[in-house]
N, C-alpha and C positions, 0 to 999 in steps of 0.2 A: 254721487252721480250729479253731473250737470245738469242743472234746467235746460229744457227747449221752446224755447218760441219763435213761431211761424208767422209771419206778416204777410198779409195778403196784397199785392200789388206796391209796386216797387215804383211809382211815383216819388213826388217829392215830399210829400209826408211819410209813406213808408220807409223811403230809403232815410229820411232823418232820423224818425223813430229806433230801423235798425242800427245808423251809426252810436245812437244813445246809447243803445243796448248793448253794443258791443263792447262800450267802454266801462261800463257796468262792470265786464268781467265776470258776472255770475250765472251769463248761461248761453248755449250756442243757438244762432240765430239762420233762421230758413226763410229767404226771400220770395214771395211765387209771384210772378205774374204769367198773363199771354202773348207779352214779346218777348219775341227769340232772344236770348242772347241780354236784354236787358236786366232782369233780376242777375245773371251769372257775370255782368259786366261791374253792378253795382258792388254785389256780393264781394268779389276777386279786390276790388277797389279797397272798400271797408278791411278784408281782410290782411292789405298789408299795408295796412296803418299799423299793424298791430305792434311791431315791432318798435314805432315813432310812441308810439301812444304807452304802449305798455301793459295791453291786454293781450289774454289767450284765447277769448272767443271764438269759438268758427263758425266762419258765417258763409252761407250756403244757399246759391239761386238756383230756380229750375221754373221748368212752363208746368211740371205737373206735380201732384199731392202726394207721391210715393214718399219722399225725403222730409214730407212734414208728421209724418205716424209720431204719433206717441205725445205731443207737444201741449206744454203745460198747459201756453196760452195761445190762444187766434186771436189776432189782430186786423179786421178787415178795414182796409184803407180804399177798394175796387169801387168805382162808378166813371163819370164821364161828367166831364164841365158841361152847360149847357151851353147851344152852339148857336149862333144866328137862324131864326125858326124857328126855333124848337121852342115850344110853352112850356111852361113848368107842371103839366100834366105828364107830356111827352119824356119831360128829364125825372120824373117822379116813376113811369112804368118802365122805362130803362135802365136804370139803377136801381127799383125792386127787382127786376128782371138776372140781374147781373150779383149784388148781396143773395140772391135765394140759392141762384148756382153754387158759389163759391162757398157761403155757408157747408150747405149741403154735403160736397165734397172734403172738407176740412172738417167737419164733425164726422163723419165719416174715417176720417183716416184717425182721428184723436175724438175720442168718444167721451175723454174725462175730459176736456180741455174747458176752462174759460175762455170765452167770444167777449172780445172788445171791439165793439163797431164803431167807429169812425165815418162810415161812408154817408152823403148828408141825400135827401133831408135825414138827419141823426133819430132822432127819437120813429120816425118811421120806420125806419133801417132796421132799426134794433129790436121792433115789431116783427119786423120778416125775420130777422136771423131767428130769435126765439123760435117759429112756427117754422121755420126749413131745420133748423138746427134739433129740435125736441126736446133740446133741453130744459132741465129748470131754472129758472127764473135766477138762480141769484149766480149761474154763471153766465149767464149774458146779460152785458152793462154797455151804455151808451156812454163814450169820450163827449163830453162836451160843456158842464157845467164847470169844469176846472180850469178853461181856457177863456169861458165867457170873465170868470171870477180873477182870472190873471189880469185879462184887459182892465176891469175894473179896478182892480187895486191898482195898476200900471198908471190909470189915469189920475187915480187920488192923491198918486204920491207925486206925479207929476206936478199937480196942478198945487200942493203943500210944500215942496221938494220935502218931502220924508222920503222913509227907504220903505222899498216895499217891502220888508219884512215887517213891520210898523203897523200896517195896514192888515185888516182883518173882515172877512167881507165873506157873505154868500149870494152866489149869481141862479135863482132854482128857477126850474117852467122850460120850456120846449128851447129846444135852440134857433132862436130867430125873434121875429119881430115880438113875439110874447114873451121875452125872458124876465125875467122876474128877480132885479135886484135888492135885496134888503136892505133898504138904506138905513132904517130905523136900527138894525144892529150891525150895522158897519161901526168899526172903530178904529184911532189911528194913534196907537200906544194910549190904549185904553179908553180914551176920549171918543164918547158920539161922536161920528162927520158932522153931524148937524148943526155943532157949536164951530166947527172948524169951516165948512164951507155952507153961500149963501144958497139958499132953498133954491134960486135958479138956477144957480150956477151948479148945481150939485143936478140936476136934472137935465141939463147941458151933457153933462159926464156919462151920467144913467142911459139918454139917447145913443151917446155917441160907444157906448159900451154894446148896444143892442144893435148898431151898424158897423161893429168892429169888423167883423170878416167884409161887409159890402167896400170899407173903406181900404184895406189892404187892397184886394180885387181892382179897385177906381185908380190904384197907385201903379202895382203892377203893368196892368194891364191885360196881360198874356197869359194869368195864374192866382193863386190865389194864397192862402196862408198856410206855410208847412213848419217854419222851425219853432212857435208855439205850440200849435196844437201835438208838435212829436212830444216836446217837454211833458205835455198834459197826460200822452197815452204813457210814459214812462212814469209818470209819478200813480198811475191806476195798477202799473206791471210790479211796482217796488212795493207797494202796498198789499198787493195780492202774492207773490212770490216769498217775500220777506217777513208777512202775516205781521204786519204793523200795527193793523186794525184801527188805520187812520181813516178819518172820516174827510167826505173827499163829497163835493156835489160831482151826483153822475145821474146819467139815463136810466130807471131799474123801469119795470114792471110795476108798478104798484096795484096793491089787490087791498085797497081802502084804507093807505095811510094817506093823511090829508086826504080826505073824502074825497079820494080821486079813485076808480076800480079799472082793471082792462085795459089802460095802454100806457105806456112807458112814458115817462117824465122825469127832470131835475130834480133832485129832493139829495139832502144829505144821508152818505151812503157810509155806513163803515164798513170796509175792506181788508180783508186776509183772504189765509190758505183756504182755496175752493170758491172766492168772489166775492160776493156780496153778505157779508155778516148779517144786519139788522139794515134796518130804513129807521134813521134816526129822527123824531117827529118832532121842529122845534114850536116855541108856541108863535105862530105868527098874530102878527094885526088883520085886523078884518079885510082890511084894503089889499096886503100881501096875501091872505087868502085867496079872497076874490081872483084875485090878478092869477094866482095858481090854476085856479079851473077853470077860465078864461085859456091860459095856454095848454091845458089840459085836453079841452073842447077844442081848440084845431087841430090838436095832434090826432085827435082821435075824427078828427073830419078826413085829414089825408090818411089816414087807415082806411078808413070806408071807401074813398076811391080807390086805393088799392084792394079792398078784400070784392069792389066790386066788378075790378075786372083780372080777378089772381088767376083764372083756367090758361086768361090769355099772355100772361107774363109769364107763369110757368106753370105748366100744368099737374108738376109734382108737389107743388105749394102748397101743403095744408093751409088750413082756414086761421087768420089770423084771429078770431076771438076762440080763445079758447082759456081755459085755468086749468093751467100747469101748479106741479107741489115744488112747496118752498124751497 
């Protein structure tokens, strides 16, 4: 029997995500969004590629959760760019507003499924789907340390011309201005970066890693980054579907690895059948510690604006502190 997965909003990260997915070949694909006609426009699209491409996947849009039952994994891609105006309070209670719904509905229709959230602020997100979803913790995982850790090796191999296969790197900590790359065990075929690039210049890299997404955005213009981060949710789906048991930086939950309790963060995550295996704990430096519960402590700052005003973002929102079992 085929796997199923369901992607939530048919954007241009979803709709990338499901074109990966399709080519996969290893399992059929459910589109949702709430424009008409858009997921079943996308869907129809990807579908007769199949025959160019050489996959049998079927892939499947609709505006509502009937056609996603049963499906292995949720993939939520759903929120709203921030728009002229709007604070980032404003883009923070409308896209809790918007992940609690869609969560809720899709766990709902798929009660065994793993939740992969995508929708940004990430490690927030991934707080609400947890507490709308009810799930445990190690099937709902944050998309976002595997895309920071791409930029990053992207840039290392650029700036060496090596291949980024070469290059070996963990990007852990919230996704945004506290991410927290390791440079001290970054390696480029084996070799510390530190003998290969200067302490500046290498912290040049580290910034420009930590404004990857602002920089795509500033380029654009009118959007922001999709065919990356799809690569990223695809490499969490092959992991978890395939039970590879590869260890992958993601968003979990953590309930006091690295002295961190109660809100979701970066950290190396191994992954198979069912999500999240173990939270693999490597030894950091004091400095990459530190810098950890630094990005620990904002994420758990916009938590608290959210859980302080969740009645009025949706009023079926359980309370986001809570300990759930492993």
């Amino acid at each position: 029997m085929r796997h199923k997965i369901t992607i939530v909003g048919a954007g241009n990260v979803g709709a990338s995500v499901a074109l990966r997915l399709a080519e996969r070949d290893y399992a059929d694909i459910v589109l949702v969004d709430i424009v008409e006609g858009l997921p079943q426009g996308k869907a129809l699209d990807i579908l007769e590629a199949g025959p160019v491409v050489g996959h049998d996947s079927q892939v499947t849009g609709t505006n509502g959760y009937q056609e996603t039952s049963g499906s292995d994994i949720v993939v939520v891609t759903s929120g709203v760019a921030r728009k002229p105006g709007m604070s980032r309070d404003d883009l923070l209670m409308t896209n809790a507003g918007i992940v609690s719904g869609v969560v809720r509905q899709a766990a709902a229709a798929s009660p065994q499924a793993v939740l992969i959230i995508v929708s940004n602020p990430l490690d927030a997100m991934a707080q609400v789907g947890l507490a709308a979803s009810g799930f445990p913790r190690r099937r709902v995982i944050g998309m976002a340390g595997i895309l920071d850790t791409a930029r990053f090796r992207t840039f290392i191999a650029q700036e060496l011309g090596a291949s980024v296969r070469d290059v070996q790197a963990y990007v852990l900590g919230g996704h945004g201005d506290t991410m927290v790359p390791l440079t001290q065990l970054t390696t480029v075929a084996g070799r510390p970066v530190a003998e290969l690039i200067a302490p500046e210049r290498l912290e040049q890299i580290v910034q420009r890693t930590r404004d990857g997404g602002a920089e795509i955005v500033s380029l654009l213009k009118t959007g922001s980054a999709y065919y990356a981060p799809g690569a990223a949710v695809v490499q969490m789906v092959d992991a978890i579907l395939l039970d590879t048991r590869q260890i992958l930086p993601c968003s979990v939950h953590l309930h006091g690895e690295y002295g961190v309790t109660g809100v979701f963060s970066g950290v190396p995550a191994r992954l198979g059948s069912g999500g999240l295996v173990e939270v693999v704990e490597m030894d950091l430096s004091g400095e990459d510690q530190a810098a950890l519960h630094r990005s620990a402590a904002a994420v758990e700052e916009i938590v608290g604006v959210i859980e302080a005003n969740r009645t009025q973002i949706d009023p079926l929102l359980p309370s986001l502190y809570h300990h759930d079992e492993d």
